[in-house]
C-alpha positions as CSV (number, residue, x, y, z in Angstrom):
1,X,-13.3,-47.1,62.6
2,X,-12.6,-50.0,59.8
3,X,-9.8,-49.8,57.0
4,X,-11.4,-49.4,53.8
5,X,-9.1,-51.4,51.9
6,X,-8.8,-54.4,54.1
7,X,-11.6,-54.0,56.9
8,X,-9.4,-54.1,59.8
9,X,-10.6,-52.2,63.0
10,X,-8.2,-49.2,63.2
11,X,-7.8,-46.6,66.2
12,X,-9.5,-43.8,65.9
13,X,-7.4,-40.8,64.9
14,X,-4.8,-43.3,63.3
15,X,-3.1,-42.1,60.5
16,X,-2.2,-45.5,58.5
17,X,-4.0,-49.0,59.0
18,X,-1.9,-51.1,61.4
19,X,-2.8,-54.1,59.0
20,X,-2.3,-53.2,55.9
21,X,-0.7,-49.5,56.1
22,X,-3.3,-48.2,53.7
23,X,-3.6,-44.2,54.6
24,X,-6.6,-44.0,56.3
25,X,-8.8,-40.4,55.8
26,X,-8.8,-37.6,58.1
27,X,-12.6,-37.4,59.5
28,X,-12.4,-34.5,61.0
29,X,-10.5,-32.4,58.5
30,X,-13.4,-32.4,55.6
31,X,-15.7,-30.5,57.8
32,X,-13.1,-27.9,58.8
33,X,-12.5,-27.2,55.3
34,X,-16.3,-27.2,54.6
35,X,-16.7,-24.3,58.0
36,X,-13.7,-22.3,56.5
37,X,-15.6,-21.8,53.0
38,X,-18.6,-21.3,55.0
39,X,-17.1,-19.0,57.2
40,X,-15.7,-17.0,53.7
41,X,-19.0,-16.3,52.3
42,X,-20.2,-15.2,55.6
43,X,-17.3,-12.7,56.2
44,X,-17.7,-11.6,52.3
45,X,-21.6,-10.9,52.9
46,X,-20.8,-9.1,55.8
47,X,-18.3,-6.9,54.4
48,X,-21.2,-6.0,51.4
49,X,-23.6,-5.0,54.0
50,X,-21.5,-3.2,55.6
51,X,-20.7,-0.9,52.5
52,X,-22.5,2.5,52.0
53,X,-24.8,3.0,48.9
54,X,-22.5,5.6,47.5
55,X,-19.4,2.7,47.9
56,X,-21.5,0.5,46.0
57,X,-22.3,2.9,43.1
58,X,-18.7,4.1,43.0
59,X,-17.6,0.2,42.3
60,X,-20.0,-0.3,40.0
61,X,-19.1,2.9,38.1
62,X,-16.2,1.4,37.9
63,X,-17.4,-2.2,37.0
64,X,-19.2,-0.7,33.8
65,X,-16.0,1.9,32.9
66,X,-13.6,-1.2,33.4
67,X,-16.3,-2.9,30.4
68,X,-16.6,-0.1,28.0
69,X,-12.6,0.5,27.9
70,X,-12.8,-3.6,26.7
71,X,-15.5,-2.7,24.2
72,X,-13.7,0.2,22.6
73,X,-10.3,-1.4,22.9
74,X,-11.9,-4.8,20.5
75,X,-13.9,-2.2,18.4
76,X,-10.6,-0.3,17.3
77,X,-8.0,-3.0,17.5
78,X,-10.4,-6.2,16.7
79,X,-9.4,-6.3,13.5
80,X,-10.7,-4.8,10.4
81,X,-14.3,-6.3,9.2
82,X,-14.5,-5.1,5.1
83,X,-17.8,-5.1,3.0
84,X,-19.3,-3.1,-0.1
85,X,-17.1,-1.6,-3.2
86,X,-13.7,0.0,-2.9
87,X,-11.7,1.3,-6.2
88,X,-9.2,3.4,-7.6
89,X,-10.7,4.2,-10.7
90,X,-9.0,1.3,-12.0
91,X,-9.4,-1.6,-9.8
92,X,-11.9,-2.5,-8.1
93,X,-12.3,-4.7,-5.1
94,X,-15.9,-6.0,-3.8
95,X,-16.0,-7.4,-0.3
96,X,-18.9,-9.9,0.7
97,X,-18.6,-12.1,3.9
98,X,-14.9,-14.2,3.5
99,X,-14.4,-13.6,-0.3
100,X,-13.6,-11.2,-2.4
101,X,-13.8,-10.3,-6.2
102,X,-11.5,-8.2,-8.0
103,X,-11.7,-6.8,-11.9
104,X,-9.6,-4.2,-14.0
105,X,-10.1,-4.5,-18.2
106,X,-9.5,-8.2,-19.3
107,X,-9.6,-9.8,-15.4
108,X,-12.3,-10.8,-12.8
109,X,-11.8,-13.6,-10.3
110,X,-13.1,-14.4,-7.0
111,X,-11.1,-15.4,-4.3
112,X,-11.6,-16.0,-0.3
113,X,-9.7,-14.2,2.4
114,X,-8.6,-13.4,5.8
115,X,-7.0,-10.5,7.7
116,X,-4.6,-11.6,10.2
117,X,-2.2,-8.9,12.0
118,X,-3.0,-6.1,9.3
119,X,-2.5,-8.1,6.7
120,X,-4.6,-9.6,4.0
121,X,-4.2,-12.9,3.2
122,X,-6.2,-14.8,0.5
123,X,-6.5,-18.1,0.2
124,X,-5.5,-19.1,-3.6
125,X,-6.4,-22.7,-3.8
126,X,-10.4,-21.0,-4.0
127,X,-9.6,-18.5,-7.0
128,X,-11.7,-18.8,-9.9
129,X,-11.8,-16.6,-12.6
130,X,-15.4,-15.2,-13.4
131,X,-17.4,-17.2,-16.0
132,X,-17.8,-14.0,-17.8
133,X,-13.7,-13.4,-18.1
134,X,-13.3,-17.2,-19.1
135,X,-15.5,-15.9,-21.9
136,X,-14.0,-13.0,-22.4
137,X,-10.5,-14.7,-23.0
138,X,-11.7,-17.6,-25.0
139,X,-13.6,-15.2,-27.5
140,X,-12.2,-11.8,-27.7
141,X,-9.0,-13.0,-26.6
142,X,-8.6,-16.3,-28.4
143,X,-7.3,-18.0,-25.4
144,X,-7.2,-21.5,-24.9
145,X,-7.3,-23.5,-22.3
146,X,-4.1,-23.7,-21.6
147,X,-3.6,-20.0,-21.7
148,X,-6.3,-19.8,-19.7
149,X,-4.9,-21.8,-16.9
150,X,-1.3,-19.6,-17.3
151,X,-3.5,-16.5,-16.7
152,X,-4.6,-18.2,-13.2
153,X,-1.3,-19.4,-12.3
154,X,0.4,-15.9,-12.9
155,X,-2.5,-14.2,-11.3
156,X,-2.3,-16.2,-7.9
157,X,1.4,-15.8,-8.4
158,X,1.2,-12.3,-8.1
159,X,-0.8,-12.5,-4.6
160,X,1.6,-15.4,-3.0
161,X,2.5,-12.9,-0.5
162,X,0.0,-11.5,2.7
163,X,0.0,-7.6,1.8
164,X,-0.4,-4.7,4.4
165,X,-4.2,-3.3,4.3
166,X,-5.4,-0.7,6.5
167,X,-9.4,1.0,6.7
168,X,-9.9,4.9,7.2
169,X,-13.3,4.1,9.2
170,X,-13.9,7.8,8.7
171,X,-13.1,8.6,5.0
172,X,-14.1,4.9,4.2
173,X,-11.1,4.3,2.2
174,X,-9.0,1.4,2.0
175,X,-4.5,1.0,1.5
176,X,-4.0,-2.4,-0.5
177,X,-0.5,-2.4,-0.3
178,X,0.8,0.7,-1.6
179,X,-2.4,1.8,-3.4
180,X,-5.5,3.7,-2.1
181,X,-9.5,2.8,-2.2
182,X,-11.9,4.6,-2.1
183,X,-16.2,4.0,-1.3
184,X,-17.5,3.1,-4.9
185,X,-21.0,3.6,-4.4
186,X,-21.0,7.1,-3.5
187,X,-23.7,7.8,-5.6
188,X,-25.0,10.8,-4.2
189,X,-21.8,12.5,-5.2
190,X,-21.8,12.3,-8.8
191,X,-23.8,12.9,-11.6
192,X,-27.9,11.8,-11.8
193,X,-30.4,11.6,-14.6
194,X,-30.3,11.9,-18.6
195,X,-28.0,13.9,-20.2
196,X,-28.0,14.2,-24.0
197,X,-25.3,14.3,-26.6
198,X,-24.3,17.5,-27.8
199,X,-23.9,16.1,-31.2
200,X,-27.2,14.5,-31.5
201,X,-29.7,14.4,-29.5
202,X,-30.9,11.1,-30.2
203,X,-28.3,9.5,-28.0
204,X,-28.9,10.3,-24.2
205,X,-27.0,8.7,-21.0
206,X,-28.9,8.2,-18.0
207,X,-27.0,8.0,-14.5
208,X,-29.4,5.9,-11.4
209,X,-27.7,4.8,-8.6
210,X,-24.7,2.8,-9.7
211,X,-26.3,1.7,-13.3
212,X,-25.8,4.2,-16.5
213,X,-28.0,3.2,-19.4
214,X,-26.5,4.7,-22.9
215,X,-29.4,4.9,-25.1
216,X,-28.5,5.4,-29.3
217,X,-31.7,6.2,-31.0
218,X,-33.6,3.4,-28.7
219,X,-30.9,1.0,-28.9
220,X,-30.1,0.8,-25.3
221,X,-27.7,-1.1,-23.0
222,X,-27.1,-0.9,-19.2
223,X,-23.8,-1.0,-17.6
224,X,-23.0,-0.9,-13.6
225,X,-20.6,2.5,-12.7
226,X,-18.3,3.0,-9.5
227,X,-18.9,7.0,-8.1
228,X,-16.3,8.0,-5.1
229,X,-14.4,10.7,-4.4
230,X,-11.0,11.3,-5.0
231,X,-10.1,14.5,-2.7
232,X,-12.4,17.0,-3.9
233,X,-12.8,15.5,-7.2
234,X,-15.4,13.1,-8.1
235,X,-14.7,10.4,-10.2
236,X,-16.5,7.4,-12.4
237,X,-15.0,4.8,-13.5
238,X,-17.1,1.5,-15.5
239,X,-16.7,-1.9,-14.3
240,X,-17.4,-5.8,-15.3
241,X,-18.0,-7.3,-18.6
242,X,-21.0,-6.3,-19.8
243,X,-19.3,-2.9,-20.0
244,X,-16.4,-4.4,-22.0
245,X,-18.5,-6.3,-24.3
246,X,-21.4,-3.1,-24.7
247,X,-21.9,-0.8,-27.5
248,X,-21.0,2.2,-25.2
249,X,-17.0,1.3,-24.4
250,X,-16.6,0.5,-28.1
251,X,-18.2,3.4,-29.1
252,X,-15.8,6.2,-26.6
253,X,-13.7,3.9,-25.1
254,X,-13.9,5.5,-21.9
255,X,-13.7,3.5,-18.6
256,X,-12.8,6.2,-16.8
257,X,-14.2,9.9,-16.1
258,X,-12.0,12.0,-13.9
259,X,-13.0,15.1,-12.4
260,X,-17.0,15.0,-13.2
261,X,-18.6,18.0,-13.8
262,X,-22.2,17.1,-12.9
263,X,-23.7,20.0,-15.8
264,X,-21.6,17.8,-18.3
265,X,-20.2,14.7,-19.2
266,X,-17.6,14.2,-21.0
267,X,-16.7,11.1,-23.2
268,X,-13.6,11.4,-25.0
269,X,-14.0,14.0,-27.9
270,X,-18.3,14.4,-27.1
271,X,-20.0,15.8,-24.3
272,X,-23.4,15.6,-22.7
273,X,-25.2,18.2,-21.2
274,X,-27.7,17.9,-18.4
């Protein structure tokens, strides 16, 4: 055989080139290695033939128990995926994708988040009040735009820190740091249809799925509700702007019904019946 490096003839079997001393490769040792993988598969194939049917279904029994134990174990400790309304009849939180909008009376922002180790996180250099709460401020409130900004700053302020969130799968309610959530569009729950003021019955309120329209003598105006359940209460409570700014709040200045009665409403000092 030749060196590769300087082309020397070199013994057969020799370890180094006599002429250079370049390390010459061992011919014979690249098909042992080669028979001993083939040899491998050939023992492993035998030792699969040689198992029973029963063997084979008892492995992969085990195979598919081994794989649902994994599924499980990422479904309950995977971390929690959030979506839809949650409230407590005073905030309210609405989850969509990464982000997340929150509003109580006088604030709505939007802000993108994460939940890392049970805790939620949001990321503050996306928070943006509402257009509608900008308005709100600048003309119910008077704010300018310096207010405005002080509102932001004190708002992200206040959410600096990752809180502790956990989700009742179950119950579908949610722990924000020390307060509960619960499913806001648990319609089914509360009250449906018109009910009409005691007082006159020219002014009805009509509850649909999430939307109550207040209508005074044909006047009307459409607000969005919250339903959920508090225990074995049911509760209402009125969110967003348009509630704020409509004829209805400033008329009972109610943005919260506790304990519904679904036979009759009650708004402050007037009821309405079914």
């Amino acid at each position: 055989m030749f060196c590769g490096k300087c082309g020397a003839q070199v013994p057969d079997g020799a370890a180094v080139c006599p002429k250079c001393g370049n390390k010459m490769e061992n011919k014979e040792a690249m098909p042992k290695v080669a028979n001993a993988s083939q040899n491998a598969g050939t023992q492993a194939i035998s030792f699969l033939k040689s198992l029973d049917n029963k063997t084979i279904g008892i492995i992969a029994t085990c195979a598919v128990a081994v794989i649902a134990v994994i599924l499980i174990f990422k479904a309950l400790f995977g971390g929690i995926k959030l979506d839809g309304r949650y409230t407590d009849g005073y905030f309210t939180y609405t989850f969509s994708g990464n982000e997340v909008t929150f509003y109580c009376l006088g604030t709505e922002f939007t802000v993108n988040y994460k939940i890392k180790n049970d805790k939620l996180i949001y990321d503050l250099d996306t928070l943006e009040l509402s257009d509608a709460c900008i308005d709100y401020c600048e003309d119910y409130l008077h704010m300018d735009d310096d207010e405005i900004e002080d509102k932001i700053e004190s708002i992200k302020e206040h959410r600096e820190d990752p809180v502790k969130i956990e989700y009742d799968k179950k119950n579908k309610t949610l722990k924000i740091g020390g307060g509960t959530y619960y499913n806001a569009e648990n319609y089914k729950a509360g009250p449906s249809g018109e009910y009409t003021c005691e007082d006159d019955d020219d002014i009805t309120i009509t509850f649909e799925d999430g939307e109550l329209t207040f209508d005074n003598d044909g006047d009307e105006v459409t607000v969005p509700y919250n339903c959920f359940k508090k225990g074995d209460e049911v509760w209402i409570n009125f969110y967003s702007f348009d509630f704020e700014n409509s004829e209805f709040y400033h008329t009972y200045f109610t943005s919260v019904i506790e304990d519904v009665d679904v036979d009759e409403i009650v708004l402050g000092d007037t009821s309405f019946e079914k």
